[in-house]
TIVEXLUM-312560 format. One line per field, with one value per residue (C-alpha): chain; x, y negated, z. Coordinates in pm, 1 decimal, always signed. Example, Ala and Ser with C-alpha at 12.3 -4.5 7.8 and 13.67 -1.06 7.14 Angstrom:
% TIVEXLUM-312560
cadena <- c(A; A)
xx <- c(+1230.0; +1367.0)
yy <- c(+450.0; +106.0)
zz <- c(+780.0; +714.0)
This chain:
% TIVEXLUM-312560
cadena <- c(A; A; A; A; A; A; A; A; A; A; A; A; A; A; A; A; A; A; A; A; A; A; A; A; A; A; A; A; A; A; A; A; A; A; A; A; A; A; A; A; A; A; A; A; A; A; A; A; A; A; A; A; A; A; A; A; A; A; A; A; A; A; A; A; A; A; A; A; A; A; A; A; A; A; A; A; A; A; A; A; A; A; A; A; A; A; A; A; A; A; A; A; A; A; A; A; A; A; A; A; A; A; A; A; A; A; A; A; A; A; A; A; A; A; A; A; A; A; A; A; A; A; A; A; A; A; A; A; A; A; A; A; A; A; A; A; A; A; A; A; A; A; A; A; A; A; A; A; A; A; A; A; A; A; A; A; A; A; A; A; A; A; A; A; A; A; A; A; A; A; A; A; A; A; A; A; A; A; A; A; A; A; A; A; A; A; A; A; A; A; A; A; A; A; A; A; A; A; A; A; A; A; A; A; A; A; A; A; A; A; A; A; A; A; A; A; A; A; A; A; A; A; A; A; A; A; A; A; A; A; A; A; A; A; A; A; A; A; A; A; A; A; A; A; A; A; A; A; A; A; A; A; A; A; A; A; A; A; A; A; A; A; A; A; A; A; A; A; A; A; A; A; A; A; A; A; A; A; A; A; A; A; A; A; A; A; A; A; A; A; A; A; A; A; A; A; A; A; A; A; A; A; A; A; A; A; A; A; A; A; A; A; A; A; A; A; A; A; A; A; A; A; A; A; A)
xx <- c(-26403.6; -26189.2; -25996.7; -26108.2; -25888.8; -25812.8; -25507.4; -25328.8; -25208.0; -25186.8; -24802.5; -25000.1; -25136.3; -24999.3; -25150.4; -25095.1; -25175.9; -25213.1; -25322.2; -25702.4; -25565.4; -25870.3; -26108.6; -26411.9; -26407.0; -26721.5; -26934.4; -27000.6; -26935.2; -26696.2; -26700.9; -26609.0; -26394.9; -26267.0; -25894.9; -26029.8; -26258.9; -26235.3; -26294.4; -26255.6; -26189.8; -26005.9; -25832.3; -25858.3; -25712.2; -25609.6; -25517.5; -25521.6; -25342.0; -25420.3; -25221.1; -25388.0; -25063.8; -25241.3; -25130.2; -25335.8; -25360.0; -25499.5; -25784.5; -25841.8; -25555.3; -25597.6; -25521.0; -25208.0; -25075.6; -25132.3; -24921.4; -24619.3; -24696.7; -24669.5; -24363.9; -24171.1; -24195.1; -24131.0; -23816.2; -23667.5; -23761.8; -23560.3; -23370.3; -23389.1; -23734.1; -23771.6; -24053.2; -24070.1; -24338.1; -24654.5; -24952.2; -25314.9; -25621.5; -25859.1; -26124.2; -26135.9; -26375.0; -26447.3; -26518.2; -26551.2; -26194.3; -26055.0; -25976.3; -25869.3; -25705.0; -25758.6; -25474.5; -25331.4; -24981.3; -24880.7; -24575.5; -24507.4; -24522.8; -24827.6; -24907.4; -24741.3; -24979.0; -25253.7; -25369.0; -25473.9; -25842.9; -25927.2; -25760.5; -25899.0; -26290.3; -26294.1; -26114.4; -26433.2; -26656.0; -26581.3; -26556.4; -26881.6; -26730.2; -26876.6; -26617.7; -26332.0; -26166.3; -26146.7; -25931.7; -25670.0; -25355.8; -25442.8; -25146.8; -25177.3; -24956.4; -24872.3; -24810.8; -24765.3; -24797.6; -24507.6; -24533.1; -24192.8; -24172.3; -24223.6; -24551.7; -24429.8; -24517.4; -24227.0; -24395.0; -24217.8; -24196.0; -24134.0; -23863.7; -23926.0; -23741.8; -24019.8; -24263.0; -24578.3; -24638.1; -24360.1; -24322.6; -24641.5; -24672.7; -24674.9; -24591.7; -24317.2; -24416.3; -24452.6; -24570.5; -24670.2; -24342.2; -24188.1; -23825.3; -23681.8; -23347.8; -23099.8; -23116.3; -23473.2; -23493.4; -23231.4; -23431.3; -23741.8; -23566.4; -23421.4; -23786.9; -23899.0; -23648.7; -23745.2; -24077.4; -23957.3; -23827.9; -24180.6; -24459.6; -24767.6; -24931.5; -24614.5; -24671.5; -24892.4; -25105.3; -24923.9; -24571.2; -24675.5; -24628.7; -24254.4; -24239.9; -24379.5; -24289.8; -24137.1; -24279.2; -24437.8; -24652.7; -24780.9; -24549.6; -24680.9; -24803.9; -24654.0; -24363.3; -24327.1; -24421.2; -24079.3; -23896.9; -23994.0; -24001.5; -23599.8; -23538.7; -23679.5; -23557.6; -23295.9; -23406.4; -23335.4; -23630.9; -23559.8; -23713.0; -24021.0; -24302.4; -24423.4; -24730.9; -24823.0; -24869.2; -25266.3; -25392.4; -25628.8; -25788.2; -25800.7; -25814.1; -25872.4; -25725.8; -25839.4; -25745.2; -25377.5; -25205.5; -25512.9; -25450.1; -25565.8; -25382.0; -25308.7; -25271.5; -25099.0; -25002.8; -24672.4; -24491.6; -24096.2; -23908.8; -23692.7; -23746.4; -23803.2; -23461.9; -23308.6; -23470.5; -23353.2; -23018.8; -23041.5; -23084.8; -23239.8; -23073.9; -23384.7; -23366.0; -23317.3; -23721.5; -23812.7; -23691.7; -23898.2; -24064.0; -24252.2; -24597.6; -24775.0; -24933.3; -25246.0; -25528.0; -25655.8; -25324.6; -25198.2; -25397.1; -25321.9; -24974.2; -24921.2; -25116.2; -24834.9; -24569.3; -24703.2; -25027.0; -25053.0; -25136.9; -25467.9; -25361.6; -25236.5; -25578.4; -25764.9; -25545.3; -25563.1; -25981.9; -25951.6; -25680.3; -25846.9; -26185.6; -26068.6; -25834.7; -26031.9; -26189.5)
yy <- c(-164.0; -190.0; +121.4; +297.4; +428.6; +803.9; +1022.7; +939.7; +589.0; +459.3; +375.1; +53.0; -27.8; -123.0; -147.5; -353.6; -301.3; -601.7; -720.7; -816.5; -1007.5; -879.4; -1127.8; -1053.8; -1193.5; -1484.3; -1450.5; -1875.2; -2065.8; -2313.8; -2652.8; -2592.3; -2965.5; -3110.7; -2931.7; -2612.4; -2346.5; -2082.4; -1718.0; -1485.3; -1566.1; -1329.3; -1153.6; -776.2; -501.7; -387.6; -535.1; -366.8; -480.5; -284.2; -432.7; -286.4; -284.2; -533.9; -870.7; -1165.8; -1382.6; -1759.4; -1681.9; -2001.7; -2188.8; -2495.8; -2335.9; -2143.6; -2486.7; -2676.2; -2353.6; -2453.7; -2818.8; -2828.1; -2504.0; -2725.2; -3018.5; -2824.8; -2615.4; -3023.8; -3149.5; -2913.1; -2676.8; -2429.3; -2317.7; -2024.2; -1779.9; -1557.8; -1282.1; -1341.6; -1146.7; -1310.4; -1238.7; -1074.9; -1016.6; -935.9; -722.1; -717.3; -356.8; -382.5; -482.0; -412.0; -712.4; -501.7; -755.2; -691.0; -826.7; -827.4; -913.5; -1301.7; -1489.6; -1823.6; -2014.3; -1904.9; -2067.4; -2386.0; -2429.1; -2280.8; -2459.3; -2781.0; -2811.9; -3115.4; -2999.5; -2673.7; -2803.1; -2972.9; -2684.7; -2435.2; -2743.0; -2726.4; -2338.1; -2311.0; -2126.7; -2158.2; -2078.9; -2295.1; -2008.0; -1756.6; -1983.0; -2032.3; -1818.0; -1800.5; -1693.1; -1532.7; -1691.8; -1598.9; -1836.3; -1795.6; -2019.0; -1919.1; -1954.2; -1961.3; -1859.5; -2269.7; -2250.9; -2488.6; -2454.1; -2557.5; -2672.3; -2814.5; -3148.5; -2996.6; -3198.7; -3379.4; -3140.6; -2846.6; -2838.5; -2772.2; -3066.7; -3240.4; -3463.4; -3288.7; -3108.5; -2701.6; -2355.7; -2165.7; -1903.1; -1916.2; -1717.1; -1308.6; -1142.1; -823.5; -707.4; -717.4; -601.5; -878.3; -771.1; -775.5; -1158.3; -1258.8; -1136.4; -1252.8; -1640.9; -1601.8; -1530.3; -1833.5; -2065.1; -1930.4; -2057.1; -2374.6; -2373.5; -2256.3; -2445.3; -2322.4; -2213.2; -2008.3; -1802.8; -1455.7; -1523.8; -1178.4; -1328.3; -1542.1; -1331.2; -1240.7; -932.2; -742.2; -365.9; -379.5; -183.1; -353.4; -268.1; -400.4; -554.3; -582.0; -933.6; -897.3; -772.2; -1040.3; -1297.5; -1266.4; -1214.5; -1597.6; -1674.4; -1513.3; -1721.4; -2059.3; -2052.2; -1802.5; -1647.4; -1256.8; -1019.5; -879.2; -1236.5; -1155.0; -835.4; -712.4; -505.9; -799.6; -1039.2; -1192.7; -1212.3; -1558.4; -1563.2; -1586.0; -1975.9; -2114.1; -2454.8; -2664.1; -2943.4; -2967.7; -2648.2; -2464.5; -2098.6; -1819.1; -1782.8; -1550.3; -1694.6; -1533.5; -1590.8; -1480.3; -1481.3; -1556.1; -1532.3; -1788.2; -2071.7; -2373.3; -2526.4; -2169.6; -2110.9; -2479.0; -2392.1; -2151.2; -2219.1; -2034.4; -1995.6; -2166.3; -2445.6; -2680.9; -2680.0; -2898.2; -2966.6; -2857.0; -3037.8; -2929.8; -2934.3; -2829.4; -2495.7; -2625.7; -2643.7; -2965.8; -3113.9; -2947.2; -3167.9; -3497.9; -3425.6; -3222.6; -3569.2; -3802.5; -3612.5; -3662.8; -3545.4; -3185.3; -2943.3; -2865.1; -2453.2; -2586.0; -2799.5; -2483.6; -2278.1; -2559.2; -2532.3; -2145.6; -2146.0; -2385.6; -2201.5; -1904.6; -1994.8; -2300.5; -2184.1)
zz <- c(-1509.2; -1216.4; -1080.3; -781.3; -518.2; -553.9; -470.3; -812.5; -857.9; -1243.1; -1344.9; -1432.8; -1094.8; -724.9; -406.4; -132.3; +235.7; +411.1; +793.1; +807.5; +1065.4; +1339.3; +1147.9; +922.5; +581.3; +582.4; +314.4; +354.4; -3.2; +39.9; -146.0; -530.0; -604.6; -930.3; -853.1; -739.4; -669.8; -417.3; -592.4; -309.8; +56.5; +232.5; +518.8; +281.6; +439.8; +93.8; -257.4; -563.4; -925.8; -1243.3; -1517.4; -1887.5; -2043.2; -2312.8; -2434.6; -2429.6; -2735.4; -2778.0; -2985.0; -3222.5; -3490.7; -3212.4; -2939.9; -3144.6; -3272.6; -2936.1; -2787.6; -3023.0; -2985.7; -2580.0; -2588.5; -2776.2; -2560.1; -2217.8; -2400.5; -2513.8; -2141.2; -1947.2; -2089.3; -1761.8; -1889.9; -2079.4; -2162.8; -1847.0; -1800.2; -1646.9; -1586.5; -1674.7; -1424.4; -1669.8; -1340.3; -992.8; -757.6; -397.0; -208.8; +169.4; +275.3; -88.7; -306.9; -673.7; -1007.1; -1378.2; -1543.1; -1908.3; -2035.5; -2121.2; -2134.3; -1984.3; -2310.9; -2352.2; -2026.8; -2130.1; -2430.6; -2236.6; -1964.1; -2007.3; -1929.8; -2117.7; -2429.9; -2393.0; -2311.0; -2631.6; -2834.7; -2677.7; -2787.7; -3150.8; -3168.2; -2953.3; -2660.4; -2298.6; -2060.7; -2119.3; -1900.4; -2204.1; -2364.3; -2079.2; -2027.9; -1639.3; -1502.0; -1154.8; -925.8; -513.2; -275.9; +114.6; +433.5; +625.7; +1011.5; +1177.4; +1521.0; +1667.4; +1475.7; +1213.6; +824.0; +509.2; +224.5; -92.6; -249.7; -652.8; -797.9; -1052.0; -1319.9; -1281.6; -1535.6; -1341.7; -1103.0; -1061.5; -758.5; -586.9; -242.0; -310.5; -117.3; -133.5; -467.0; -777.0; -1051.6; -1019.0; -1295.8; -1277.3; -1298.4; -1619.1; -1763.6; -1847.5; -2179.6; -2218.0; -2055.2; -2289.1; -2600.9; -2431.3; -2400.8; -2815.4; -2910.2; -2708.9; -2865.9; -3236.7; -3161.8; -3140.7; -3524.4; -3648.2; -3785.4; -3678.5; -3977.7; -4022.9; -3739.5; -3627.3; -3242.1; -3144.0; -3167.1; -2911.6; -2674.4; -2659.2; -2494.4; -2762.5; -2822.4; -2466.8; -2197.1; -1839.4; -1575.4; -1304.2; -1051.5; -641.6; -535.3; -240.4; -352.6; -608.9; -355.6; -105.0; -418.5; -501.6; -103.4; -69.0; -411.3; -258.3; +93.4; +98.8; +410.2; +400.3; +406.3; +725.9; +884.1; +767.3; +850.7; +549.5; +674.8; +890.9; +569.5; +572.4; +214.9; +313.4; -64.6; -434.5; -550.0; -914.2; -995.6; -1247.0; -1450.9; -1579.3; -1400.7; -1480.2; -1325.7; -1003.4; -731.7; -429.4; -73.8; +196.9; +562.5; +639.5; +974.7; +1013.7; +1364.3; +1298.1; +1421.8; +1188.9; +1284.1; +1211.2; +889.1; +740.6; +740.3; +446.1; +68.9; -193.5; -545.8; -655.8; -415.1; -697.4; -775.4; -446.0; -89.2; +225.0; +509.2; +803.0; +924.8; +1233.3; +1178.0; +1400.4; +1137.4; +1280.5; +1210.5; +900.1; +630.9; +795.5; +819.5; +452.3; +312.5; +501.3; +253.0; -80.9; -286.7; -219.2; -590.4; -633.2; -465.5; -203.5; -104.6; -182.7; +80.9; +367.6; +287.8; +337.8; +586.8; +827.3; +742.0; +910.6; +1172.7; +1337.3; +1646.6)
């Protein structure tokens, strides 16, 4: 059951105010694909995350021995990856203008083993589960297409050192994490590493997850999006109106990056030539390029780049679905 709004907020949920942007969500179905399915399409007025405070585990000894299988691979690939917190959608209702997220605790290693949909479709095969989904760490992820003030969009070509698709045409965001002590990341990445070292049949599902036995809650989407925005580009926050932020949807992908993900449209006034002149810390994980905000033109043009993730087709289906006239 989802929380309803009252006077008295949960330490374990946030809310979000967005801009409905003067438009009426449509109730029309748009076109599921093989890369992803829309789950909610927006504007909300209001977004609401209620984090249990529970950890998620992989439930079979596949899924636990394909987690240490694929952690062990990304950790000896690039050794800038580590186990960072993540939040899993758990479900998701729609009130009026209110969009409100169930979440539970993961970590990203979890996500790493986690999210393959092949491997995972024949893992619920032999265990006779239906919805390959239950098995999947589905990390919820935020992304936003920013508008600077010459109505042209940045999105990122990933470099090819990321783990999640490499080389492939994304937004600016990442995943949905909270604020953690240095301390607590740099038990969080020894635990991560250990895992490494250990054989699967040597290991308990609830080690897994690394932040065990150390407190979370739920961490703003918004709030966690221009921390990953600011990060990226390295514009400051004062470029950017917060209560003027569109949330456009919720999209699933599928396939190999299999996760949900928040949309948003953000305005900048900067203009696109004053933006590129910053750099994020985390510029390293792609460079930008520009599109034409004009939904007629934005999928050509995005498509002229390189292949864009499946998110990121998702968002140009529900962007232009609500802003072509």
């Amino acid at each position: 059951m989802l929380p309803k709004e009252n006077n008295f907020i949960p330490k374990s949920s946030t809310i979000d105010r967005v801009n409905p942007d003067d438009k009426i969500r449509s109730s029309e179905l748009l076109t599921e694909t093989n890369e992803y399915k829309i789950l909610a399409v927006g504007p909300f007025c209001k977004l609401i995350h209620h984090c249990s405070e529970i950890s998620w585990l992989p439930q079979f000894s596949e899924t636990v021995a394909l987690t240490i299988e694929k952690w062990k691979q990304a950790v000896a690939s690039n050794p800038k990856t580590y186990a960072g917190p993540q939040f899993r959608l758990e479900g998701f209702e729609i009130s009026g203008d209110t969009l409100a997220l169930q979440t539970s605790l993961i970590s990203y290693n979890l996500y790493v083993g986690c999210r393959d949909e092949k491997k995972l479709s024949e893992i619920a095969s032999a265990n006779k589960i239906k919805d390959v989904y239950d098995l999947a760490a589905q990390p919820l992820n935020v992304s936003a297409l920013i508008v600077f003030s010459d109505q042209l969009i940045p999105v990122q070509k990933r470099s090819l050192e990321v783990d999640v698709d490499p080389g492939m045409i994304y937004l600016p965001g990442g995943q949905l994490r909270d604020h953690l002590a240095p301390e607590t990341i740099d038990l969080a990445k020894q635990r991560g590493l250990a895992l490494t070292q250990i054989l699967p049949d040597n290991i308990r599902p609830e080690e897994l997850y690394v932040y065990r036995e150390i407190e979370r809650h739920a961490t703003s989407p918004l709030g966690a999006l221009f921390d990953q925005i600011i990060s990226e580009t390295g514009i400051s926050i004062e470029h950017f109106t917060l209560e003027e932020a569109v949330l456009l949807g919720l999209i699933q992908a599928k396939g190999v990056a299999l996760h949900p993900e928040l949309v948003f449209l953000i305005s900048c006034n900067l203009t696109s030539k004053e933006a590129m002149k910053f750099k994020g810390k985390d510029a390293w994980e792609g460079k930008f390029h520009l599109v034409n905000s004009d939904p007629n033109r934005i999928v050509k043009e995005i498509n002229a780049i390189g292949n864009p993730v499946p998110i990121l087709q998702g968002a140009l289906a529900v962007y232009t679905h609500l802003t072509s006239k």
